[in-house]
Short mmCIF file of the C-alpha atoms (twelve columns), coordinates in Angstrom:
data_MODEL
# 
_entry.id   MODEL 
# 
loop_
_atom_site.group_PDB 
_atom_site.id 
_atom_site.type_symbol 
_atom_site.label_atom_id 
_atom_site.label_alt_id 
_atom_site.label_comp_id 
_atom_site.label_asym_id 
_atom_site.label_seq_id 
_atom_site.Cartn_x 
_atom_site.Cartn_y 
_atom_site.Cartn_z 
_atom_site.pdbx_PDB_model_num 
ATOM 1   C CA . UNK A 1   59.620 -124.118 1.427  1 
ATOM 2   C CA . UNK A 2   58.492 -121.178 -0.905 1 
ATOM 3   C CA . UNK A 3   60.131 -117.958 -0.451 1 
ATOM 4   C CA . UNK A 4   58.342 -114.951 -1.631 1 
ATOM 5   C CA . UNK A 5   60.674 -113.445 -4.450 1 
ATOM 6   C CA . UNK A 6   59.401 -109.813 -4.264 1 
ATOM 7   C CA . UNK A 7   59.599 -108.990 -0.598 1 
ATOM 8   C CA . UNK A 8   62.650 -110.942 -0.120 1 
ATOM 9   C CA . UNK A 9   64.680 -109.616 -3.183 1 
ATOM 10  C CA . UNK A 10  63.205 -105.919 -2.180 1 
ATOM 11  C CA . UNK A 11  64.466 -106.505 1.620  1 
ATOM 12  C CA . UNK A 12  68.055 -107.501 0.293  1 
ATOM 13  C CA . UNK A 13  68.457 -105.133 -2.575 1 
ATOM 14  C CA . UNK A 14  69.861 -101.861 -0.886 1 
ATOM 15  C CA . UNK A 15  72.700 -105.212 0.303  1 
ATOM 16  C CA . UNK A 16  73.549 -105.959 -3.570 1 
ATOM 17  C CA . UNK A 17  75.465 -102.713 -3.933 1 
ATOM 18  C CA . UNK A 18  78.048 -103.606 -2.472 1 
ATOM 19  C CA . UNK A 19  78.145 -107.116 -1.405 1 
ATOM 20  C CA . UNK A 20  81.757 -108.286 -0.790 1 
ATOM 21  C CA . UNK A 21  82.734 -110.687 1.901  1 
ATOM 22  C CA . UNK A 22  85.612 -108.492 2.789  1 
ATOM 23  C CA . UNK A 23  82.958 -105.716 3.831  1 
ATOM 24  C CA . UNK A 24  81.316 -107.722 5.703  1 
ATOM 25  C CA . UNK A 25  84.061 -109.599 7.977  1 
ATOM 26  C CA . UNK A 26  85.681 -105.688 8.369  1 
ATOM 27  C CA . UNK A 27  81.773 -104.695 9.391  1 
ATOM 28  C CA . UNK A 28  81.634 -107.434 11.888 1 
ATOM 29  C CA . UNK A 29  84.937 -106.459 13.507 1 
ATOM 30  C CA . UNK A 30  84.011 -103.221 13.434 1 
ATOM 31  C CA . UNK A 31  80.567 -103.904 15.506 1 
ATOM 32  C CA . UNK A 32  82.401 -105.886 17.736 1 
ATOM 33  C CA . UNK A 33  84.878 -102.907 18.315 1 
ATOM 34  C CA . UNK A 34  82.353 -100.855 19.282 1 
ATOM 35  C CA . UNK A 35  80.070 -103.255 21.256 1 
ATOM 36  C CA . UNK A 36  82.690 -104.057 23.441 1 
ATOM 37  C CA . UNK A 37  83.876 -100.585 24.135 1 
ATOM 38  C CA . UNK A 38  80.519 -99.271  24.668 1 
ATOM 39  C CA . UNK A 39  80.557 -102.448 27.264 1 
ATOM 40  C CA . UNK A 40  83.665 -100.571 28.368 1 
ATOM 41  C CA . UNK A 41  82.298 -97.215  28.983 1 
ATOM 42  C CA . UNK A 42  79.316 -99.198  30.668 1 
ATOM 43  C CA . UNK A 43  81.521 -101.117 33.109 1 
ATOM 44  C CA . UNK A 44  83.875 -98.525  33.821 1 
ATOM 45  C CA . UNK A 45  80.862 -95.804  35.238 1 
ATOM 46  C CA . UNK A 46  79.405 -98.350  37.220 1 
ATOM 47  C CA . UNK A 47  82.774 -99.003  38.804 1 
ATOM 48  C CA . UNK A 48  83.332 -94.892  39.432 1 
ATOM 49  C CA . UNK A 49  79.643 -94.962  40.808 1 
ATOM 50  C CA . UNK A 50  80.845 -97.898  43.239 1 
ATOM 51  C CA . UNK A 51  82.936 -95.394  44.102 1 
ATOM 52  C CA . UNK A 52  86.270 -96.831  42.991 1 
ATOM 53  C CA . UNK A 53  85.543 -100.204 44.126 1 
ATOM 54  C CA . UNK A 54  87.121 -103.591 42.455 1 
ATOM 55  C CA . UNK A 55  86.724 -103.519 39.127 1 
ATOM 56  C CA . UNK A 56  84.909 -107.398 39.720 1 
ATOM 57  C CA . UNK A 57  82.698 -106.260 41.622 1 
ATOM 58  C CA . UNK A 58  81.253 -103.517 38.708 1 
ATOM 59  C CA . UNK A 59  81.116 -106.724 36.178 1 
ATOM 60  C CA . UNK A 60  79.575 -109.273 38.530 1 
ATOM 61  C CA . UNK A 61  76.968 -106.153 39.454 1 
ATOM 62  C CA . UNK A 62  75.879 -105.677 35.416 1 
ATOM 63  C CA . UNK A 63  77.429 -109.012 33.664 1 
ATOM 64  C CA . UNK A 64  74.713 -111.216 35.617 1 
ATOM 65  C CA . UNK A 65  72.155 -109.074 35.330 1 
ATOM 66  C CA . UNK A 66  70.973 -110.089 39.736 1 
ATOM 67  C CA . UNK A 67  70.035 -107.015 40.608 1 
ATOM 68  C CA . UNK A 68  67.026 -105.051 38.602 1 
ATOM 69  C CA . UNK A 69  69.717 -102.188 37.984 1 
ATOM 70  C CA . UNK A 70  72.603 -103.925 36.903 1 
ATOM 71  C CA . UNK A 71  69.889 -105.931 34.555 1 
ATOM 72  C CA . UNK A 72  69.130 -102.906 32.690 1 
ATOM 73  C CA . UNK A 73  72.306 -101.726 32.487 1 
ATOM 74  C CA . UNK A 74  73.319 -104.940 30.855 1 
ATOM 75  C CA . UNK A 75  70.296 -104.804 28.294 1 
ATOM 76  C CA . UNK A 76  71.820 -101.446 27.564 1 
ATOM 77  C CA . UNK A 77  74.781 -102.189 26.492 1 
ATOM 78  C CA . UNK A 78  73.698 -103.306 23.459 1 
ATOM 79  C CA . UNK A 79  73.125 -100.257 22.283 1 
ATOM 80  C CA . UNK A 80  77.060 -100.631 21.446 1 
ATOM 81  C CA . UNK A 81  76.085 -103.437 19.537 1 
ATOM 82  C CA . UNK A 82  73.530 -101.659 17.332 1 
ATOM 83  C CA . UNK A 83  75.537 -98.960  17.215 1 
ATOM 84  C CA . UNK A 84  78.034 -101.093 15.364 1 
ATOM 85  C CA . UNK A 85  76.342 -102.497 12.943 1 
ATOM 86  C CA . UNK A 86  74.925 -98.764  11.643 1 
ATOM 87  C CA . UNK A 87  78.424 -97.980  11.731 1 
ATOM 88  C CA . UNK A 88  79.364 -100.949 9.424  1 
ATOM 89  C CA . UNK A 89  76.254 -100.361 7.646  1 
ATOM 90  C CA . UNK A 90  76.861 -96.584  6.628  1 
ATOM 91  C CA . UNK A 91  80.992 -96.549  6.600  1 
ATOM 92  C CA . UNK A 92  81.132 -100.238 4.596  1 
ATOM 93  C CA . UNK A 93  78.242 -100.583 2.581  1 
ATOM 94  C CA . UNK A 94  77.320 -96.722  2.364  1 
ATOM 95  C CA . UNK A 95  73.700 -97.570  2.596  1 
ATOM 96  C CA . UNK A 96  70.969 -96.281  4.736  1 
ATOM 97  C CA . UNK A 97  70.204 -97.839  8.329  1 
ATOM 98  C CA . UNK A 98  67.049 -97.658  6.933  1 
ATOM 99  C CA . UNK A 99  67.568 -100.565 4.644  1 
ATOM 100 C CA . UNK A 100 68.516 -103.073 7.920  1 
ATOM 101 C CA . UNK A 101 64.966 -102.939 8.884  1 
ATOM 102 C CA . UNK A 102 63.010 -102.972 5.729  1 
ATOM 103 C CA . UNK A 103 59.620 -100.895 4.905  1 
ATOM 104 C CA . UNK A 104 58.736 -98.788  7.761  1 
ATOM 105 C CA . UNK A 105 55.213 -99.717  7.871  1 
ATOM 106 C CA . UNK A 106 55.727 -103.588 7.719  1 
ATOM 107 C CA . UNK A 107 57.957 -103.146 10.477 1 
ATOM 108 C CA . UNK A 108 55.918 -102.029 12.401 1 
ATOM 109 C CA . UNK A 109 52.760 -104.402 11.605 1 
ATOM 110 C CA . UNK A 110 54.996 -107.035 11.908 1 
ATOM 111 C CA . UNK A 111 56.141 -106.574 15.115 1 
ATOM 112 C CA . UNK A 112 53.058 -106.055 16.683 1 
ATOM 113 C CA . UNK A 113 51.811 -109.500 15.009 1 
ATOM 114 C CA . UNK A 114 54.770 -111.327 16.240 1 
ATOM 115 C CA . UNK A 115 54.209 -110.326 19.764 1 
ATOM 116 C CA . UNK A 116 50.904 -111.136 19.750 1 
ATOM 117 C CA . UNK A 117 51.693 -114.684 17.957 1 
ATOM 118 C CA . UNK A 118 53.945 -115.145 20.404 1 
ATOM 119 C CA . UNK A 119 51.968 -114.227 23.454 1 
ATOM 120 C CA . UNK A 120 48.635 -116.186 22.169 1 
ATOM 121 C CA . UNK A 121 51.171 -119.313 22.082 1 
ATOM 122 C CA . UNK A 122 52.615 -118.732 25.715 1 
ATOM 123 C CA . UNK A 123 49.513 -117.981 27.280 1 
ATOM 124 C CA . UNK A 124 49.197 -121.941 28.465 1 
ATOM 125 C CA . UNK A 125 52.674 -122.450 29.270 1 
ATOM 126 C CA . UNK A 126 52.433 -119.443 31.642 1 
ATOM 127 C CA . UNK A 127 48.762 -121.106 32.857 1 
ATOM 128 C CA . UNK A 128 50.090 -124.701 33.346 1 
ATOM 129 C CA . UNK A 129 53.595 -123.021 35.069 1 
ATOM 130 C CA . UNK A 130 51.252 -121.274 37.933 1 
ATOM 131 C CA . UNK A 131 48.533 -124.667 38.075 1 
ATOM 132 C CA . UNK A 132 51.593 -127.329 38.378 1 
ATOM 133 C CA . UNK A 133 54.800 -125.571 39.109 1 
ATOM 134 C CA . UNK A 134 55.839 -124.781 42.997 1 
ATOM 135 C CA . UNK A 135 56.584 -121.269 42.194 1 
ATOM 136 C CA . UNK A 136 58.743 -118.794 44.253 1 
ATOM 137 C CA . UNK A 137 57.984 -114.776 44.462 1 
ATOM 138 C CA . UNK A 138 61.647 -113.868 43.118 1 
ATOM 139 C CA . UNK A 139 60.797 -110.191 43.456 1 
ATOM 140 C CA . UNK A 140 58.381 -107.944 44.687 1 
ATOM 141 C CA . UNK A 141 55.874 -106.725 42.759 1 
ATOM 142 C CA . UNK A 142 56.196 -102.986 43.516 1 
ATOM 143 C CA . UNK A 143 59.651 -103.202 42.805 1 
ATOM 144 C CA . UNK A 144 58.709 -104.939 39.723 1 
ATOM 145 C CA . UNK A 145 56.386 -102.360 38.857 1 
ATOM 146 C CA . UNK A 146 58.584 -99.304  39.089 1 
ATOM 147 C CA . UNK A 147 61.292 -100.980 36.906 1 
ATOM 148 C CA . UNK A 148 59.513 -102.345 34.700 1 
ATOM 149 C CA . UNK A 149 59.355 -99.153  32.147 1 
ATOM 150 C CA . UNK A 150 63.123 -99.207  31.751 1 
ATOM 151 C CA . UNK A 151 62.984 -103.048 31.715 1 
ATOM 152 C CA . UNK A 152 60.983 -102.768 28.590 1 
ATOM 153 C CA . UNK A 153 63.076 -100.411 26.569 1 
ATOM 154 C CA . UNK A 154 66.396 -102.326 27.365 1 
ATOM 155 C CA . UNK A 155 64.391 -105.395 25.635 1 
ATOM 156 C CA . UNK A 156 63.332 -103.514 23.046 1 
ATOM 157 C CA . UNK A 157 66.963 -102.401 22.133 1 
ATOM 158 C CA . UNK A 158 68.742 -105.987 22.977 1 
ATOM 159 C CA . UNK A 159 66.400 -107.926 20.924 1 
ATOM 160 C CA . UNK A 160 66.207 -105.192 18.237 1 
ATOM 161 C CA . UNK A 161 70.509 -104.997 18.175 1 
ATOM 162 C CA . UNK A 162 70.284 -108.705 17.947 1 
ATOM 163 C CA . UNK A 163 67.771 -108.714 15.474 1 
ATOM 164 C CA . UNK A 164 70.258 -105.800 13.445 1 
ATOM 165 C CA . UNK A 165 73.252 -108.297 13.516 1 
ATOM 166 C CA . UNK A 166 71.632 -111.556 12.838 1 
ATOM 167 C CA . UNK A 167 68.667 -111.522 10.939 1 
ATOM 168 C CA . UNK A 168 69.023 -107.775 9.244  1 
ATOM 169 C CA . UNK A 169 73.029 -107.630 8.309  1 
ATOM 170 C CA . UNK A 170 74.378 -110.868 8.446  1 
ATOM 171 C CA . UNK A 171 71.388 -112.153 6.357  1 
ATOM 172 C CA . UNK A 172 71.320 -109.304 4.170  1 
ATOM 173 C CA . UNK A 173 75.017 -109.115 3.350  1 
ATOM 174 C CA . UNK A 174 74.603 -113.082 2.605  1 
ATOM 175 C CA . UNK A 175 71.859 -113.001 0.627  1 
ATOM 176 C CA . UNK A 176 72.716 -110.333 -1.513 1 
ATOM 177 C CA . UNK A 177 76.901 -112.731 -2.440 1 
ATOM 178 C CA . UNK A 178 75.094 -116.146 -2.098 1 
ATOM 179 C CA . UNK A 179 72.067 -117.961 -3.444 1 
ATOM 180 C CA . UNK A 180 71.586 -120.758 -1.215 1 
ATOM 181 C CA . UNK A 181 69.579 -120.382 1.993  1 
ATOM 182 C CA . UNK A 182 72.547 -122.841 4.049  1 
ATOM 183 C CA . UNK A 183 74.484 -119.426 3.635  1 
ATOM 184 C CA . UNK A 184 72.111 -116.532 4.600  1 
ATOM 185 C CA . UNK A 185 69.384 -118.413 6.255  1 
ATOM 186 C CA . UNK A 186 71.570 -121.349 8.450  1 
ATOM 187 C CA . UNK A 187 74.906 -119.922 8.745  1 
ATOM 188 C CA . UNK A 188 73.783 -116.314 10.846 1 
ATOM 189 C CA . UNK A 189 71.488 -118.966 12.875 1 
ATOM 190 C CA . UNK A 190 74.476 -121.462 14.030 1 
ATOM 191 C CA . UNK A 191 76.349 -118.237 14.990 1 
ATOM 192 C CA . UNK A 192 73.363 -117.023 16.664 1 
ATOM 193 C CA . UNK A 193 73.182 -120.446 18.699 1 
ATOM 194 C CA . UNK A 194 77.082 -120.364 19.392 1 
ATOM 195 C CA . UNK A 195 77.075 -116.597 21.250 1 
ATOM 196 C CA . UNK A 196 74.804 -118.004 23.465 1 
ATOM 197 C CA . UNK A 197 76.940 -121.055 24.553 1 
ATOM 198 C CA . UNK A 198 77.927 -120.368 28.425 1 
ATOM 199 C CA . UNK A 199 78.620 -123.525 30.593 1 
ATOM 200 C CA . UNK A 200 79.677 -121.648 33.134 1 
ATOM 201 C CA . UNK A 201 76.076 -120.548 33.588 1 
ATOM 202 C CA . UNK A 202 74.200 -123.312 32.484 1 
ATOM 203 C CA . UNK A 203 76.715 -126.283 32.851 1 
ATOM 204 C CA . UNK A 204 76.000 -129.782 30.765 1 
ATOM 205 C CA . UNK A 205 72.889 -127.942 29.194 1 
ATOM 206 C CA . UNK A 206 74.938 -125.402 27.381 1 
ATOM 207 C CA . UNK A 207 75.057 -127.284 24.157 1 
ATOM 208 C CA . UNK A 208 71.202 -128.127 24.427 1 
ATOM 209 C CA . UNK A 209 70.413 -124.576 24.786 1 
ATOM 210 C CA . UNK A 210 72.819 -123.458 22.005 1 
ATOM 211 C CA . UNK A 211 71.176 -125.830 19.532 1 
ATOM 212 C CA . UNK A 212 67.438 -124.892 20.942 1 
ATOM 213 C CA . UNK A 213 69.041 -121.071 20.628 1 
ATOM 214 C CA . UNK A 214 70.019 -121.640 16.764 1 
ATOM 215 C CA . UNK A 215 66.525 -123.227 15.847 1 
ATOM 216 C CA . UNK A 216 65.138 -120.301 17.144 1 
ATOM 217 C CA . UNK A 217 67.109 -118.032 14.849 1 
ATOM 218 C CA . UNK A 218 66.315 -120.471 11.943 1 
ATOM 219 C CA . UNK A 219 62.755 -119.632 12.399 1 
ATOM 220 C CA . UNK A 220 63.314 -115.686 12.673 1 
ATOM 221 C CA . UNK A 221 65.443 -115.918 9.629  1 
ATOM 222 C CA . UNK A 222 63.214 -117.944 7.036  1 
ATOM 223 C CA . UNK A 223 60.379 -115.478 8.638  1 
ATOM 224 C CA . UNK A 224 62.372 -112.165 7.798  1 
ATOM 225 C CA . UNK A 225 62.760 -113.580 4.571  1 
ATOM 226 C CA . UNK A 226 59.180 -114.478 3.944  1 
ATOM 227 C CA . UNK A 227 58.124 -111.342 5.585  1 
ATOM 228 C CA . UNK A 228 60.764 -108.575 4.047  1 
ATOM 229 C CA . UNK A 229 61.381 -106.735 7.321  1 
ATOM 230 C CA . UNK A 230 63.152 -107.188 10.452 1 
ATOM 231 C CA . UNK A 231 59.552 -106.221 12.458 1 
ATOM 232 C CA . UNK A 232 58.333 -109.778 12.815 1 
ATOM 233 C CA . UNK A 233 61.533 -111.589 14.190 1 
ATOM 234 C CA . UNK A 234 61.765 -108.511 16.417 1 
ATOM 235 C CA . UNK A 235 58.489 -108.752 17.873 1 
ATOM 236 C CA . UNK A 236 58.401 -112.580 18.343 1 
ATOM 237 C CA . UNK A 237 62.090 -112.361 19.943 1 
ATOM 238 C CA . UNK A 238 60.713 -109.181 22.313 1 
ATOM 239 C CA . UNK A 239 57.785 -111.640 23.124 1 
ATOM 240 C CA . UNK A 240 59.809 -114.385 24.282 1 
ATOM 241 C CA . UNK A 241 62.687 -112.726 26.590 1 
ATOM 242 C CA . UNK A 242 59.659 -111.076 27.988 1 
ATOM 243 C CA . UNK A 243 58.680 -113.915 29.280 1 
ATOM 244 C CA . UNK A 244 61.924 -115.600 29.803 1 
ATOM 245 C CA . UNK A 245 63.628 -112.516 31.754 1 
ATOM 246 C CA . UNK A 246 60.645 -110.499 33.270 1 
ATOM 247 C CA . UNK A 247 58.780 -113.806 34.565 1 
ATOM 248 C CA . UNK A 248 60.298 -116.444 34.772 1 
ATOM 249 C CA . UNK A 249 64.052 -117.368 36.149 1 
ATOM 250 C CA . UNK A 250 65.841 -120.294 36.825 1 
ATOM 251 C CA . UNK A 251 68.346 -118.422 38.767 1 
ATOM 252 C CA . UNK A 252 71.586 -118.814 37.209 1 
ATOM 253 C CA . UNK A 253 71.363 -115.345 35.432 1 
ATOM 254 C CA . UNK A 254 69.339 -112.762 34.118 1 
ATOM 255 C CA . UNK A 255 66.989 -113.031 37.016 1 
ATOM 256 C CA . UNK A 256 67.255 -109.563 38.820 1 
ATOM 257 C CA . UNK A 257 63.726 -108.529 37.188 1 
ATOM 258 C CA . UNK A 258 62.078 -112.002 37.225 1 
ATOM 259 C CA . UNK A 259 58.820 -112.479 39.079 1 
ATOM 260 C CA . UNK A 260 59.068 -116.008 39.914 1 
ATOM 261 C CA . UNK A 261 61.668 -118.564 40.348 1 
ATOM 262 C CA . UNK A 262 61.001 -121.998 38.417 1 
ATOM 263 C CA . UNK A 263 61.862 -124.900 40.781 1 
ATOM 264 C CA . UNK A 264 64.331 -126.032 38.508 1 
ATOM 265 C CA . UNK A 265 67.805 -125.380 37.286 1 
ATOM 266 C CA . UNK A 266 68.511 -125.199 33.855 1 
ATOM 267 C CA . UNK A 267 71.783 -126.934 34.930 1 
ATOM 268 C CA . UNK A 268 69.894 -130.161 35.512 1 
ATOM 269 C CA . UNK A 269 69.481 -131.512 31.927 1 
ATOM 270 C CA . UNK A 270 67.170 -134.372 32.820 1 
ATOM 271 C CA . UNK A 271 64.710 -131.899 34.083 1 
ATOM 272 C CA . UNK A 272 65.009 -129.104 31.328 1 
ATOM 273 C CA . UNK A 273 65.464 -131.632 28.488 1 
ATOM 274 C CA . UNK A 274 61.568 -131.647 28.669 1 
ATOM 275 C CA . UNK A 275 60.481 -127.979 28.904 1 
ATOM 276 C CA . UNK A 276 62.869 -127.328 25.822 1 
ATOM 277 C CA . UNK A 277 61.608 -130.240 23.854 1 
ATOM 278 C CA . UNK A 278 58.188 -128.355 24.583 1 
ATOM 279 C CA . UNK A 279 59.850 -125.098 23.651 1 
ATOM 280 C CA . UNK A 280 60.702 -126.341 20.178 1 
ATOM 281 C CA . UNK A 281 57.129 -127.409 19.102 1 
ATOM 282 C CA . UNK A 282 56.086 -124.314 20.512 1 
ATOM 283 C CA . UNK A 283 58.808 -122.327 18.433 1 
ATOM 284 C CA . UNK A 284 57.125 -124.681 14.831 1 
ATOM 285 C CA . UNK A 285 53.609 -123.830 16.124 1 
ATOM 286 C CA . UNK A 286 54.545 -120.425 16.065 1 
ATOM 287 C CA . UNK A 287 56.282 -120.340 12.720 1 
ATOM 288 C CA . UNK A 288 53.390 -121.697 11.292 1 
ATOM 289 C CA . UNK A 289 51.341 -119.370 12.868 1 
ATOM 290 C CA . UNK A 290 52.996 -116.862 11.399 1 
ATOM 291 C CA . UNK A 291 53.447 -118.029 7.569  1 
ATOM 292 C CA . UNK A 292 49.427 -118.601 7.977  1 
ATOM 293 C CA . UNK A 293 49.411 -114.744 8.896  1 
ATOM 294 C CA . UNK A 294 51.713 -113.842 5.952  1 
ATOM 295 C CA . UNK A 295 50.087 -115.978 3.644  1 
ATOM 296 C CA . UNK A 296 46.625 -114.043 3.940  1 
ATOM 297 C CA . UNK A 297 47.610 -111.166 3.233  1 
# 
C-alpha cells in the first residue's frame, strides 16, 4: 500500500513545525471548547425564539434534526467545530488554516472528483432502492425544494468541519510526531467511528455502525494521504450524507429533510446487517476508484 512521498510529506510539512503531542491534546480541548459553546449559543436562540419555552424542547427541536429547520440548524453548528480547530491551528501550531486543506487547486479538483466517484457508485443503490424498496414520501417535494439551498451549505460545512478535525488536523499533527500509518492513518479513524456511537438512536446496531463509520474514515484518510489535500475525502463524505440525509431516512434521526422513508429501521440489525455489508464493498469500490483516478494523473 504505496504512499506517494511528495504529496504526502508536502501536505504534512507546514504540521512538522511544531509537532508536539501536548499541542495537539490542548488543540483538541480547545475545539471542543468552542464547538460546544457555539452549540450553546445555537441552542440557547432557538429557545428565546420559542419564546422562552423549556429548554428540552429547543434541543429535541435542533439535536434530532425532525424538522427541515432544526436540521439545518444542527448542520450549523459545526461551524463551532471548524471554528475550533482554526483556532487550535493558528494559536497552537501558529500555522496558516491554509495548510489544513492542502493546495488550493487540488482541493478543489478533488472534491469535485470525489463527488462524482461517489455519485457514479450510488447511482444503482438509489435505482434498486426505488425498483424493490416500498418507499414512503417523507416530505414534500416543494418543501424539499425551498430548503434545499440551505440544506446544501450546512453539508458542505459539517462534512468539511469533520473533514478539518479528522482527516486534516488529527492526521496532520500525527503524521508530522509519528511514522507509522496505525498512528495518523487508524487512530483519527477509530475516533472517527467512536463519535458516532449512539444506541439511543440506533439501539443493538450502534456498534455495527461505529465500526462501518471508522472504515469509512480509514478510506478518507489513506486517500488524503495519497491525494495531499483534504478536497477528495471532502467531496466523497459531501456525496454520501447527501444521500444518506437528503434522501433517504430510516427515521430515527436526521430525517427532517429526507425524501423518502426506507421501510426499515436501522434498529433492526438482521435487516441492516445486509445493506451495510453492501455499504462496505461499495466504500472499497470506491477507494479503488479513486487511487485509479490518482494514479493517472
Amino acid at each position: 500500500m504505496l504512499i506517494s512521498p511528495l504529496a504526502f510529506d508536502r501536505y504534512v510539512a507546514p504540521a512538522r513545525l511544531r509537532p508536539q503531542l501536548w499541542r495537539l491534546l490542548i488543540g483538541l480541548a480547545l475545539m471542543m471548547a468552542i464547538y460546544m459553546a457555539w452549540m450553546g449559543l445555537v441552542f440557547g436562540a432557538v429557545w428565546l425564539a420559542q419564546g422562552g419555552g423549556a429548554l428540552d424542547a429547543a434541543l429535541e427541536s435542533v439535536g434530532t434534526g425532525a424538522t427541515p429547520i432544526g436540521l439545518i440548524l444542527l448542520l450549523l453548528t459545526f461551524t463551532g467545530m471548524a471554528l475550533g480547530v482554526f483556532a487550535a491551528t493558528r494559536w497552537l501550531h501558529k500555522r496558516s488554516i491554509a495548510t489544513l486543506f492542502g493546495p488550493k487547486h487540488l482541493v478543489l479538483r478533488d472534491f469535485a472528483l470525489g463527488f462524482a466517484v461517489l455519485a457514479v457508485f450510488a447511482l444503482p443503490g438509489i435505482l434498486w432502492f426505488f425498483q424493490t424498496l416500498d418507499l414512503t414520501p417523507n416530505i414534500d417535494l416543494s418543501v424539499w425544494l425551498i430548503f434545499l439551498p440551505l440544506a446544501l451549505i450546512g453539508l458542505l460545512i459539517q462534512t468539511g468541519a469533520e473533514e478539518l478535525v479528522f482527516r486534516g488536523y488529527m492526521q496532520q499533527q500525527l503524521a508530522a510526531r509519528f511514522a507509522s500509518r496505525w498512528v495518523w492513518m487508524v487512530l483519527p479513524s477509530v475516533v472517527f467511528g467512536l463519535v458516532h456511537y449512539a444506541p439511543s438512536e440506533m439501539g443493538d446496531s450502534a456498534w455495527l455502525i461505529v465500526f462501518v463509520t471508522g472504515f469509512f474514515g480509514l478510506i478518507m484518510a489513506d486517500l488524503t494521504a495519497r491525494s495531499g489535500s483534504l478536497g477528495l475525502a471532502w467531496g466523497l463524505h459531501f456525496a454520501n450524507n447527501l444521500f444518506a440525509i437528503l434522501l433517504f431516512t430510516t427515521g430515527e434521526a436526521l430525517d427532517g429533510l429526507a425524501l423518502y422513508s426506507l421501510p426499515f429501521s436501522v434498529r433492526d440489525t438482521d435487516q441492516i446487517l445486509p445493506m451495510l455489508i453492501i455499504d462496505i464493498f461499495g466504500m472499497i469500490l470506491v477507494w479503488a476508484a479513486c487511487r485509479y483516478a490518482l494514479r493517472k494523473r
